[in-house]
C-alpha positions in Angstrom: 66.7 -92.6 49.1 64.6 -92.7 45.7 64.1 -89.7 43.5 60.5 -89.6 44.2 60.8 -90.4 48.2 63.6 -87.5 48.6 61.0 -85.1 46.6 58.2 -86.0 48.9 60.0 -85.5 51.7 61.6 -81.7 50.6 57.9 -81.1 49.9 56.8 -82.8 53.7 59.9 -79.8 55.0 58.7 -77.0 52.7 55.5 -77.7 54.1 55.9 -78.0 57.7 58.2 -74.8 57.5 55.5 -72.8 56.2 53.2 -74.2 58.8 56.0 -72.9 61.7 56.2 -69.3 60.4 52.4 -69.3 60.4 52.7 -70.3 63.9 54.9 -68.0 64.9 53.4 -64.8 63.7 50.4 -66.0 65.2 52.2 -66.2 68.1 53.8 -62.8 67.3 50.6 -61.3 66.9 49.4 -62.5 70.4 47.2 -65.0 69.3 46.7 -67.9 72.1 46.4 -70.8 69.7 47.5 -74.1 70.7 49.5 -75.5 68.4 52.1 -78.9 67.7 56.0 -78.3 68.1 57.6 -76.9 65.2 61.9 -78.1 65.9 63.0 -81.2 64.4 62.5 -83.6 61.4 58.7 -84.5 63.4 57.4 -81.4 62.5 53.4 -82.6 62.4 51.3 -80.2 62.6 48.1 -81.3 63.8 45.2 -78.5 63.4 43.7 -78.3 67.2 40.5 -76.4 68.6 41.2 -73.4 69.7 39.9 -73.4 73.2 40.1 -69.8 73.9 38.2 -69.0 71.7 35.2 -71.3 72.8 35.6 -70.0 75.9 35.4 -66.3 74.7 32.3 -67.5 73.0 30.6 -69.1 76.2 31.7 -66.1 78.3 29.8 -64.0 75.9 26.9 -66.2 75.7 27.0 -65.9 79.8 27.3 -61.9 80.0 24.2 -61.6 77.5 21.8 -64.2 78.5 21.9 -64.4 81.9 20.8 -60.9 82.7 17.4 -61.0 80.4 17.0 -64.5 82.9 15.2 -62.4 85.0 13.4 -60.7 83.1 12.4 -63.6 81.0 11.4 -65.3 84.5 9.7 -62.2 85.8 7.5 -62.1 82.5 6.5 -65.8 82.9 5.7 -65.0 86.6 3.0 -62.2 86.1 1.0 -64.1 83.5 1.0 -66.9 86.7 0.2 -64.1 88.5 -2.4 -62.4 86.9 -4.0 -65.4 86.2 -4.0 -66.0 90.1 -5.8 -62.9 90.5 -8.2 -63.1 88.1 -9.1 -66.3 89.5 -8.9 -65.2 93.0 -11.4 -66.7 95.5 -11.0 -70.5 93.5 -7.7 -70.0 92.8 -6.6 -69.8 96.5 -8.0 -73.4 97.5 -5.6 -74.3 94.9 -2.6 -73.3 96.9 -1.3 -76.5 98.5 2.1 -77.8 98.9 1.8 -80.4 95.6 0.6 -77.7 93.7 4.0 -74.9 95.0 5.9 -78.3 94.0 4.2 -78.4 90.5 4.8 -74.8 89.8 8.5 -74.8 90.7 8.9 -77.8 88.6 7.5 -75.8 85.9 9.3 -73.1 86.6 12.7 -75.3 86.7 11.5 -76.8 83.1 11.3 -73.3 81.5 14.8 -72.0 82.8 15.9 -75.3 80.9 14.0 -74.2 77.8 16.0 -70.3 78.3 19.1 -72.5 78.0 18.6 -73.4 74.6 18.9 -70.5 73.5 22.8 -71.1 74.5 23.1 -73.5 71.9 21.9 -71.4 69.2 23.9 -68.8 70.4 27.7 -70.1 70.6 27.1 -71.8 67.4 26.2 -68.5 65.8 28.9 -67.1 67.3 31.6 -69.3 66.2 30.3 -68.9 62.5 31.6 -66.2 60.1 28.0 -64.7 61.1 29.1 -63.8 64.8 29.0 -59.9 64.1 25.5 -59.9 62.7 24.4 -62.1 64.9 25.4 -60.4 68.0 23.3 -57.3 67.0 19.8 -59.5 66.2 20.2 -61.9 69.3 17.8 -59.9 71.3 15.3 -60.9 68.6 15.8 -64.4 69.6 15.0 -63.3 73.2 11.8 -61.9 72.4 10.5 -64.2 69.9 11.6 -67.2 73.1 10.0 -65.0 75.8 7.0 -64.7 73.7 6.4 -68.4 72.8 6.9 -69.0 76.3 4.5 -66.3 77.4 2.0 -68.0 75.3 2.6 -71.6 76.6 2.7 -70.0 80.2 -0.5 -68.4 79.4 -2.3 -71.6 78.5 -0.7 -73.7 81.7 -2.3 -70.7 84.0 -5.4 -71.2 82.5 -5.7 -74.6 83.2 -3.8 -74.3 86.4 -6.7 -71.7 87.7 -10.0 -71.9 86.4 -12.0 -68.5 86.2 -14.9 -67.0 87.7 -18.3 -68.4 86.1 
């Protein structure tokens, strides 16, 4: 071999060793990365996603959101309400079965609009944000429940027209 091609490859092994002893006390430390095989002169190291960890950031998304579901649904569900009521004698010739199939397609639309508040989420998470961020995520909640509040608000309106 040349000069220069035996220098690039002692900097290639001096290289790939220092990758394998990172990988190693990562592995030491009990860290569940996935990483390339270390033995040999094919010692690539390719840098892979680290799937546990998008998982721990889902499962977190999951334990936080999906108990303010219902109260997020429960919210939208007494403005429909109360504007049932205050609409009362008109508002029950309104009950037929298109318009129980309209409201439950609304209501299936607005648990899709809950879920992007998942997006925002994991990507905050997996930013070097994540602790701040998981201490002003209700904020998100209540500025979401709110704009939808308002746009349930006008929908009830229009879906029961009041006393004149």
């Amino acid at each position: 071999m040349s000069g220069a091609s035996e220098s690039m490859w002692r900097s290639y092994d001096t290289y790939t060793e220092i990758q394998c002893r990172q990988v190693q006390l990562l592995r030491n430390e009990g860290s569940r990365s996935a990483v390339a095989e270390c033995g040999g002169r094919s010692r690539s190291m390719l840098p892979l996603m680290d799937k546990t960890d998008l998982r721990d950031y889902v499962t977190d998304a999951i334990k936080f959101w999906e108990p303010w579901r219902l109260i997020y649904n429960l919210t939208l569900a007494a403005i429909v309400i109360l504007y049932f009521a205050l609409a009362y004698p008109l508002s029950r010739s309104s009950l037929t079965v298109d318009f129980c199939l309209g409201v439950f397609l609304l209501v299936v639309i607005a648990n899709v609009a809950y879920c992007a508040a998942y997006i925002v989420d994991i990507f905050a998470q997996a930013s070097g944000f994540r602790e701040v961020w998981r201490r002003y995520r209700k904020l998100l909640f209540v500025i979401g429940t709110l704009f939808a509040s308002i746009i349930t608000r006008f929908v009830a309106m229009g879906m029961f027209p009041a006393n004149r």
